[in-house]
C-alpha positions as a Python dict, from the first residue, in 0.01 Angstrom:
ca = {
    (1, 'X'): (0, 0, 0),
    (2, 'X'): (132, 360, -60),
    (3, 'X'): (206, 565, 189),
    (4, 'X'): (-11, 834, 336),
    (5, 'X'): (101, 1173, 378),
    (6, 'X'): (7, 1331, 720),
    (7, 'X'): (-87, 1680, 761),
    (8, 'X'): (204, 1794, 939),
    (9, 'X'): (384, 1676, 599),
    (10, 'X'): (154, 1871, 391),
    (11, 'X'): (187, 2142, 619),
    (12, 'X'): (591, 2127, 584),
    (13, 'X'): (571, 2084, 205),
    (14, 'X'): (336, 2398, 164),
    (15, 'X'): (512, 2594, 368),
    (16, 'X'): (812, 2513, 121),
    (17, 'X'): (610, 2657, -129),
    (18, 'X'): (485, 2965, 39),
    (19, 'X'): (833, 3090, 176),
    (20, 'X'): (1009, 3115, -210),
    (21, 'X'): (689, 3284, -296),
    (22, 'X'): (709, 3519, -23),
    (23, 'X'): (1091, 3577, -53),
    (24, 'X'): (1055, 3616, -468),
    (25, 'X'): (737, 3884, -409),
    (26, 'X'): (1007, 4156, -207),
    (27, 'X'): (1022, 4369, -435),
    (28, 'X'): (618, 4379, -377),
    (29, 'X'): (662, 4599, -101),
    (30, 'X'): (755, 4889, -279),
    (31, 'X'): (396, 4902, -394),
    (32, 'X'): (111, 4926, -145),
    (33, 'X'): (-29, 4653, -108),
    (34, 'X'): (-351, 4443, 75),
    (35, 'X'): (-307, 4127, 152),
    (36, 'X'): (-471, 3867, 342),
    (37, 'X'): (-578, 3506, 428),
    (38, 'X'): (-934, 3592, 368),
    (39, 'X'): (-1111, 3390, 114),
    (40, 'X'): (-1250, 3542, -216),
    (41, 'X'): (-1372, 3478, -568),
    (42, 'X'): (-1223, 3539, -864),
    (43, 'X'): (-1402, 3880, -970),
    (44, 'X'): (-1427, 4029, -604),
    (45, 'X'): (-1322, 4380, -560),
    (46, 'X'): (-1053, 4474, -268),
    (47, 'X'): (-1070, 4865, -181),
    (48, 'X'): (-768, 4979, -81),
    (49, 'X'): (-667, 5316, 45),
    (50, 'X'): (-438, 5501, -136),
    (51, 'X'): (-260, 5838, -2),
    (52, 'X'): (-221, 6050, -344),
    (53, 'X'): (-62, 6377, -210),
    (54, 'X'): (109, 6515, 150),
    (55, 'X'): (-144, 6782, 339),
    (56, 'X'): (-16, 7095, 367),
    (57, 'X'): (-25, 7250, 715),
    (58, 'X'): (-264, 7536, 824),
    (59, 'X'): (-235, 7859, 1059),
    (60, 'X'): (-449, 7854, 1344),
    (61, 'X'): (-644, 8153, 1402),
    (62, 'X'): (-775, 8244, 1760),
    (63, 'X'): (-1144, 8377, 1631),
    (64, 'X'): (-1185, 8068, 1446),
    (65, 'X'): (-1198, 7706, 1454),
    (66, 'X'): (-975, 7432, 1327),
    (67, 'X'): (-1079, 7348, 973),
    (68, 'X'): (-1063, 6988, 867),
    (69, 'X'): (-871, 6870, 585),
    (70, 'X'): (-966, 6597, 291),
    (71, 'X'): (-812, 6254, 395),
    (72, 'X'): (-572, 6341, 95),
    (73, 'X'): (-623, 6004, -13),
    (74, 'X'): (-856, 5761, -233),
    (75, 'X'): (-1019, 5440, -228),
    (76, 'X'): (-917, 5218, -515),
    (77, 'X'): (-1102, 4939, -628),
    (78, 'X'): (-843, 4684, -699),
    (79, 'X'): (-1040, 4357, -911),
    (80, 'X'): (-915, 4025, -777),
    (81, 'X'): (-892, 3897, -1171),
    (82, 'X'): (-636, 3670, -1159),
    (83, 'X'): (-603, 3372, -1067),
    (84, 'X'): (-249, 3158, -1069),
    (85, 'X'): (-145, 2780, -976),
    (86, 'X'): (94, 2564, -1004),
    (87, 'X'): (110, 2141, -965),
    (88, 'X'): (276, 1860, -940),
    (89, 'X'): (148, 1483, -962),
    (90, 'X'): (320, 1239, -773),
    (91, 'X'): (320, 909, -858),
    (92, 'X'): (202, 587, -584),
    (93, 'X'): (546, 471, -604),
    (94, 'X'): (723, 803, -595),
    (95, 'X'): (537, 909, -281),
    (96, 'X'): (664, 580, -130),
    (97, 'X'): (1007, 648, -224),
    (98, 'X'): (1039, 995, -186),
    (99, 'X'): (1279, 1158, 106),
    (100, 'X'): (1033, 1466, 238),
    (101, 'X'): (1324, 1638, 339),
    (102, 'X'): (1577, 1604, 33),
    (103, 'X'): (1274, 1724, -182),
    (104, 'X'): (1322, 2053, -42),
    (105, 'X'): (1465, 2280, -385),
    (106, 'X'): (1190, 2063, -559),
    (107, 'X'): (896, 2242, -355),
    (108, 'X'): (1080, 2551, -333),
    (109, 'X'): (1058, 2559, -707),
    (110, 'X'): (657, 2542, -707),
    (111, 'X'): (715, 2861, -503),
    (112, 'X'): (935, 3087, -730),
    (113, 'X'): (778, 2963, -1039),
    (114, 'X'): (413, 3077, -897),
    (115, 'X'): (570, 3379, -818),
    (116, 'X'): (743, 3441, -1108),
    (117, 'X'): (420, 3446, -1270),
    (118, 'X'): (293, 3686, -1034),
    (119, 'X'): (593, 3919, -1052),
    (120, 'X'): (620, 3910, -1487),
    (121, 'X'): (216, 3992, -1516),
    (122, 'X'): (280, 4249, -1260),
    (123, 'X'): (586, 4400, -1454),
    (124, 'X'): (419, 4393, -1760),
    (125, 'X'): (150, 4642, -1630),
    (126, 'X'): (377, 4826, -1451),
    (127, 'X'): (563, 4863, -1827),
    (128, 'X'): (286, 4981, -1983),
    (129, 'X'): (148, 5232, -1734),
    (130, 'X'): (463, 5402, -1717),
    (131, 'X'): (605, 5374, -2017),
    (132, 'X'): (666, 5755, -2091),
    (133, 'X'): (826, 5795, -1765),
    (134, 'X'): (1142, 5718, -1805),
    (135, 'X'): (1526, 5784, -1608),
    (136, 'X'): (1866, 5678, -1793),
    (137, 'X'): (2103, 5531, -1576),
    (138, 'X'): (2444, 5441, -1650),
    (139, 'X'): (2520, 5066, -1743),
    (140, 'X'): (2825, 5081, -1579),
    (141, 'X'): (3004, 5123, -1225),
    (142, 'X'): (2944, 5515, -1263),
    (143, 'X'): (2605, 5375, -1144),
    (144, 'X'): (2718, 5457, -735),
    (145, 'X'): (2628, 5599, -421),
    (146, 'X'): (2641, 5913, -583),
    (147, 'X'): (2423, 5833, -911),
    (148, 'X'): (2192, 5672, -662),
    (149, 'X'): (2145, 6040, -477),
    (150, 'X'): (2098, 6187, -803),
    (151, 'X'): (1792, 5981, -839),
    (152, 'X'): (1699, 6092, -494),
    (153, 'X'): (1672, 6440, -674),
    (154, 'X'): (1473, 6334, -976),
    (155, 'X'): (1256, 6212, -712),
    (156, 'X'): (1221, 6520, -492),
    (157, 'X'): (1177, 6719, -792),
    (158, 'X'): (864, 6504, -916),
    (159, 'X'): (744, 6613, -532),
    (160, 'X'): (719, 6261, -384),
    (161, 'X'): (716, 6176, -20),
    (162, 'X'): (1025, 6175, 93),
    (163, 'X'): (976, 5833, 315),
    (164, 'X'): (887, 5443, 158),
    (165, 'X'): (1087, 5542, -142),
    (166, 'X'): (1213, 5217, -362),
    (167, 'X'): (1468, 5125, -646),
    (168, 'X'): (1386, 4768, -764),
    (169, 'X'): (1709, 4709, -979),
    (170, 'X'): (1749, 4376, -1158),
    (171, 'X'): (2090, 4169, -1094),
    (172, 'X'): (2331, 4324, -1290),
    (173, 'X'): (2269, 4657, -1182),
    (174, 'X'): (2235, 4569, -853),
    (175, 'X'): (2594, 4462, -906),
    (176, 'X'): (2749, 4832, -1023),
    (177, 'X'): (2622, 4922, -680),
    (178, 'X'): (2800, 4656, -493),
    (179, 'X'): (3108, 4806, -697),
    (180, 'X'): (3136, 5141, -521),
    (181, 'X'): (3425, 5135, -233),
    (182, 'X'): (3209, 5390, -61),
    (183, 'X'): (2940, 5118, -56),
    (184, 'X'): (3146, 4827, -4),
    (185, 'X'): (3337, 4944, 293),
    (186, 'X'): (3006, 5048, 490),
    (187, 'X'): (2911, 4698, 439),
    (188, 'X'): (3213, 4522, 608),
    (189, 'X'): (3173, 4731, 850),
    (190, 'X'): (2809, 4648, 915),
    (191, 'X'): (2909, 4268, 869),
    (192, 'X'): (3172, 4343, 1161),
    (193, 'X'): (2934, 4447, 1354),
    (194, 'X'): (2630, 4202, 1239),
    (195, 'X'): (2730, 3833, 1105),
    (196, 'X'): (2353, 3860, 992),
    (197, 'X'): (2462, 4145, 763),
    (198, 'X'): (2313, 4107, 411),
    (199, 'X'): (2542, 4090, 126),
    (200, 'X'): (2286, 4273, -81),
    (201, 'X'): (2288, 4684, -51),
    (202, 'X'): (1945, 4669, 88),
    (203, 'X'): (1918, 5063, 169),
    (204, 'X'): (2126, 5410, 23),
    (205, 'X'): (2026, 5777, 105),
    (206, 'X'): (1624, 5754, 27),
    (207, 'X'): (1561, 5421, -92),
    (208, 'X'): (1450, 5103, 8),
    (209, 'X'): (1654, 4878, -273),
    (210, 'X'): (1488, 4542, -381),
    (211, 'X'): (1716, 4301, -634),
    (212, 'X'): (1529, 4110, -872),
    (213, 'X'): (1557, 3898, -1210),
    (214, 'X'): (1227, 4014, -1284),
    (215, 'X'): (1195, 4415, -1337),
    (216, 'X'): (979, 4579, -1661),
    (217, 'X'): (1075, 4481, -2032),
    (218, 'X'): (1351, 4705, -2162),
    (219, 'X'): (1438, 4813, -1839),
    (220, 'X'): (1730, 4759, -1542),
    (221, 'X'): (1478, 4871, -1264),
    (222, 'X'): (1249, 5102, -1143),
    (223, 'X'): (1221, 5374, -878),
    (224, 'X'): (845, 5458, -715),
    (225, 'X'): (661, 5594, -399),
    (226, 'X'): (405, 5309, -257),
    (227, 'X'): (127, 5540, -418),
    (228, 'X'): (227, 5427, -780),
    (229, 'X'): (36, 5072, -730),
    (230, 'X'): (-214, 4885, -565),
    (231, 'X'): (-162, 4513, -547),
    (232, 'X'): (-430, 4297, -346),
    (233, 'X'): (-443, 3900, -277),
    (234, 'X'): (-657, 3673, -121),
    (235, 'X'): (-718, 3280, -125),
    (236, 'X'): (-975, 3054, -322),
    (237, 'X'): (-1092, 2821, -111),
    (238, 'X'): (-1326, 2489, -264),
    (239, 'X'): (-1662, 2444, -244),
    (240, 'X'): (-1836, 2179, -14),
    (241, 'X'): (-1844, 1904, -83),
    (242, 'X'): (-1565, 1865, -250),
    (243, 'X'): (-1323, 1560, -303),
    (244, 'X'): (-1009, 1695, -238),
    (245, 'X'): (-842, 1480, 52),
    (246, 'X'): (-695, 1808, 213),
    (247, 'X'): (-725, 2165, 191),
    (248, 'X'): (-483, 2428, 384),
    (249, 'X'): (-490, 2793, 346),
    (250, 'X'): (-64, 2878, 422),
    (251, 'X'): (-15, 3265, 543),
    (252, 'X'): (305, 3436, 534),
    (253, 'X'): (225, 3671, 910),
    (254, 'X'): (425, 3970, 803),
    (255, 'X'): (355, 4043, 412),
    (256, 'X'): (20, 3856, 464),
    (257, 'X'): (48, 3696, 158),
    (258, 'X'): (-126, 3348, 153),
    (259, 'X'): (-160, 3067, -86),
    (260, 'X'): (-437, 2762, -122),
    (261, 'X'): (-278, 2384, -138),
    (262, 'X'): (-505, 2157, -244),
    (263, 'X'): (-454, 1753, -257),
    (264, 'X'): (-652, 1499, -363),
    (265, 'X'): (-531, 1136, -498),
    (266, 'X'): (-658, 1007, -893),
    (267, 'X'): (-690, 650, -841),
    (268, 'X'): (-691, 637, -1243),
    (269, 'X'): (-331, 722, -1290),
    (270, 'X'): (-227, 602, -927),
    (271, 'X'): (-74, 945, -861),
    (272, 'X'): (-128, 1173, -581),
    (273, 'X'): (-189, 1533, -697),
    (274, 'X'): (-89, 1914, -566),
    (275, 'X'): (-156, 2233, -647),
    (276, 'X'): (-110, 2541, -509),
    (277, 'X'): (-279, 2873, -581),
    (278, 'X'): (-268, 3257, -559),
    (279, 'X'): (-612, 3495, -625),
    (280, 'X'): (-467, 3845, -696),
    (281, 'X'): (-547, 4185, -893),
    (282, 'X'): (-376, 4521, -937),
    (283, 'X'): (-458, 4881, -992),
    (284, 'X'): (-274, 5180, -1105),
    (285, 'X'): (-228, 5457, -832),
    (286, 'X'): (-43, 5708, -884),
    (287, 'X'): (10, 5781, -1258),
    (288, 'X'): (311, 6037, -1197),
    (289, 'X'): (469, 5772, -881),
    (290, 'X'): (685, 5536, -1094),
    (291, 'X'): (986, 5578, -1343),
    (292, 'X'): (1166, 5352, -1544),
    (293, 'X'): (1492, 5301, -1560),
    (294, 'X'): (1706, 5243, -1863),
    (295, 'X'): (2010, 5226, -2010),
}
């Protein structure tokens, strides 16, 4: 007889899965972004408050009273249209054979390739919304430190907030940063002080920085304010009755990102089957909160 999975080993090998899609989607928090374990349908609408513009302060006068300002931001209706998986089918035999814990890159695989898919149909908007707004950078080490605070002035000349700034920057880019002495010597001396120290340059002057393989076509990066984009996600949970032998809803606590792993077993082909799933949509914020970067 094949062997039966427990829970706690579905639990282990969807939690696999969910931790390379949380670790791929980083470069999701320069966005703003709701997401949750809450179950929806594909088609459901996620509002999400978006702060468009910084209040500007008033004077208090003594013959009058306070005057209240707009909330300075808007509700957008983000549509949760989209609707990602991916599977595997394991044979009887190959469930019986299998090492849980050597399968470990395997599962981590079903994570980075569901959000890969994620991550490309979200650069692909993000392409074509901001297409016109564009920044050339150099494609060189003369990208530094101190090309990196002349961004910080093509951002504070466009007006945006000066805090939750990002600069999503794919590999190789990345890389001319790592380059600059002034860069690489604050680093060993953060790793002197912190053998937990990153060997990515994860902050500089007003930016959060994010390195990715996936950034917009024709591009190195991006730079952009959380306003630029709304993201939302939920989970898709079956009807009952259903046949599916287990059902777990996985939740990443911090970025609240969660994914649906479903199992059920085809006695046709003998094979045990997995899938696991994201519900998500996306919205354009702020149309002037993004720019490109290119070579």
């Amino acid at each position: 007889m094949a062997n039966t999975f427990s829970t706690v080993n579905n639990t282990f090998i969807g939690n696999l899965v969910l931790d390379q899609f949380v670790a791929t989607l980083a470069p999701l928090a320069a966005f703003t972004s709701n997401c949750t374990n809450q179950v929806a349908f594909r088609g459901d609408t996620v509002k999400i408050l978006n702060v468009q513009t910084s209040s500007a302060a008033l004077d208090y006068a003594d013959t009058g009273t306070y005057v209240m300002q707009h909330a300075e931001a808007s509700g957008i209706d983000v549509t949760l249209n989209k609707h990602k998986y991916t599977s595997v089918e394991l044979k009887d035999t190959e469930v019986r054979d299998a090492q849980i814990l050597s399968a470990e890159n395997f599962y981590r695989s079903k994570g980075y390739g569901l959000a890969l898919a994620v991550m490309s149909d979200l650069m692909t908007f993000v392409s074509s919304s901001f297409k016109a707004s564009t920044t050339t950078v150099s494609a060189s080490p003369a990208f530094s430190s101190s090309a990196v605070v002349g961004l910080t002035a093509v951002a504070d000349n466009a007006n945006w907030t000066p805090y939750n700034r990002a600069m999503v920057l794919n590999p190789t880019q990345h890389s001319y940063l790592r380059q600059d002495s002034n860069i690489l010597f604050s680093q060993i001396a953060a790793s002197l002080m912190d053998k937990n120290a990153t060997k990515t340059v994860s902050s500089l002057d007003d930016w959060h920085i994010y390195k990715t393989g996936i950034v917009p076509t024709q591009t190195c990066g991006y730079i952009c304010v959380p306003q630029a984009l709304c993201f939302a996600s939920r989970v898709v949970a079956p009807q009952t009755p259903n046949q599916y032998s287990d059902m777990q809803i996985l939740t990443d606590p911090d970025s609240g990102l969660a994914i649906t792993q479903l199992q059920w077993h085809n006695p046709d082909s003998g094979a045990r089957r997995l899938a696991w799933i994201v519900n998500y949509g996306y919205a354009l914020g702020l149309s002037t909160g993004c720019r490109l970067l290119v070579n």
